[in-house]
N, C-alpha and C positions, 0 to 999 in steps of 0.2 A: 426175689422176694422184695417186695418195698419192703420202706422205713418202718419201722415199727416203733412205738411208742409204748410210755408208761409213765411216767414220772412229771407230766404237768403239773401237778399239783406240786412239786419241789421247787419250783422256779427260786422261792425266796432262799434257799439253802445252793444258790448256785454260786454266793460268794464266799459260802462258807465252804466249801469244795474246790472254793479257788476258780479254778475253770474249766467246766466240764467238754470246751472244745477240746476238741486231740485225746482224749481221754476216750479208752478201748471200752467196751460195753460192762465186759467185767471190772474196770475200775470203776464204771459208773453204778453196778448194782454194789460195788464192795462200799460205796461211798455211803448208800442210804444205807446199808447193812450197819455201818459204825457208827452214823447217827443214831438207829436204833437202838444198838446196843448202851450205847454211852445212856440213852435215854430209859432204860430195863424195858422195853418194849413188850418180854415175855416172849408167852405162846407164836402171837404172830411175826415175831420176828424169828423164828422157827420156820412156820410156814413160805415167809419170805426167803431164806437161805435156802429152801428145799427148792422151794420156784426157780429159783436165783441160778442154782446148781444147774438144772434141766438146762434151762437158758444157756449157758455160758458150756455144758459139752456139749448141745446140739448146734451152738455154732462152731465149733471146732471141726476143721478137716482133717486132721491128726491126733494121734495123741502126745504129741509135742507140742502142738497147739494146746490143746488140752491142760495140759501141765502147767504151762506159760501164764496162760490162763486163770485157773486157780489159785497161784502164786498173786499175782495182778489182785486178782480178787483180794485174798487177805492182807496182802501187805496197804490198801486202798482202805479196804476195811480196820483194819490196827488202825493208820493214820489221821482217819477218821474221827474214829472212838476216842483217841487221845486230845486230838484237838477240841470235840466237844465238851471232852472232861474239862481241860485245861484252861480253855478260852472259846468258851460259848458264844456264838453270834445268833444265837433262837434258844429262847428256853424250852426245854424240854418239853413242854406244854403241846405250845407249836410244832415241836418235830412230831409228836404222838399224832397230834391230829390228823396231820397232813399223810404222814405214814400210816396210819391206820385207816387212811381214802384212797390209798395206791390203786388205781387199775390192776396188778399184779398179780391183786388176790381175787379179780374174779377169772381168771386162769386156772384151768383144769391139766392136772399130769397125770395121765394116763401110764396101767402096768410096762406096757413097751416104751415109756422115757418121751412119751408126745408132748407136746404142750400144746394146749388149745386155749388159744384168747379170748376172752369177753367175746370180742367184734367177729368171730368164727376164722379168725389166722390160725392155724396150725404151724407148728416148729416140731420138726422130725428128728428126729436122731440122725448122725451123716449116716451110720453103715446102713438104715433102712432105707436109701434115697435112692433113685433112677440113677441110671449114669447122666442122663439129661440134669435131673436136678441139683446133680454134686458138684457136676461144671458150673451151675448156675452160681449156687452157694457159692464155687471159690472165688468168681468172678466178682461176689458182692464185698464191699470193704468193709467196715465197719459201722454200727449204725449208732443213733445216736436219739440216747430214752428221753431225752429232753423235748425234744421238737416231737410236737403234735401231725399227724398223719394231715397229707395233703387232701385237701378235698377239690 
């Protein structure tokens, strides 16, 4: 599967995140997750953690991965939220906007755990996958929501 993207519109909170190179998918959705929060986001920061969720166990090929994962996720997300609190580099203003234009939320999660993207990408669950496609999956490394899809 290519890169997949979401978070172009974050670019300005990339140094507020420090740096979102080397940083697993999951630490990247736990990052905007904590800006939101710090920012009371609401509702769609609901929505966002539900999308967030799908994302982050349907790339998992384990559930050791999985766990890992999740963990990644919150503790990314805590770190986050704290910093915003603490020492703000975007007023909250800014973080809503930009957050509340995420590509993310025009993503569909379907009852079997799919996700369909705006652009028609599909994200499956591992155990629903070919044996072709689960080799593919492990093969891919990790992607990275900052960088915009190759045209």
């Amino acid at each position: 599967m290519k890169k997949m993207f979401f978070f172009l519109f974050l670019l300005p909170f990339a140094v507020q995140a420090q740096t979102l190179n080397g940083m697993t998918d999951a630490q990247q959705l736990g990052t905007f997750a904590g800006l939101a929060l710090a920012c009371n986001a609401g509702n769609r920061l609901d929505d966002f953690q539900l999308i967030a969720g799908y994302i982050i166990a349907n790339q998992a090929t384990s559930e050791a991965q999985k766990k890992k994962a999740f963990e990644q996720f919150a503790e990314e997300k805590m770190r986050t939220y704290n910093m915003q609190k603490n020492d703000p580099k975007e007023s909250c203003e800014v973080v809503l906007e930009h957050f509340y234009n995420l590509p993310i939320f025009g993503a569909t999660v379907y009852a079997d755990g799919t996700v369909k993207f705006a652009d028609g990408r599909m994200l499956r669950p591992y155990n629903k996958l070919s044996a072709k496609e689960k080799q593919k999956k492990q093969e891919e490394s990790s992607r990275n929501y900052m960088i915009p899809p190759k045209q």
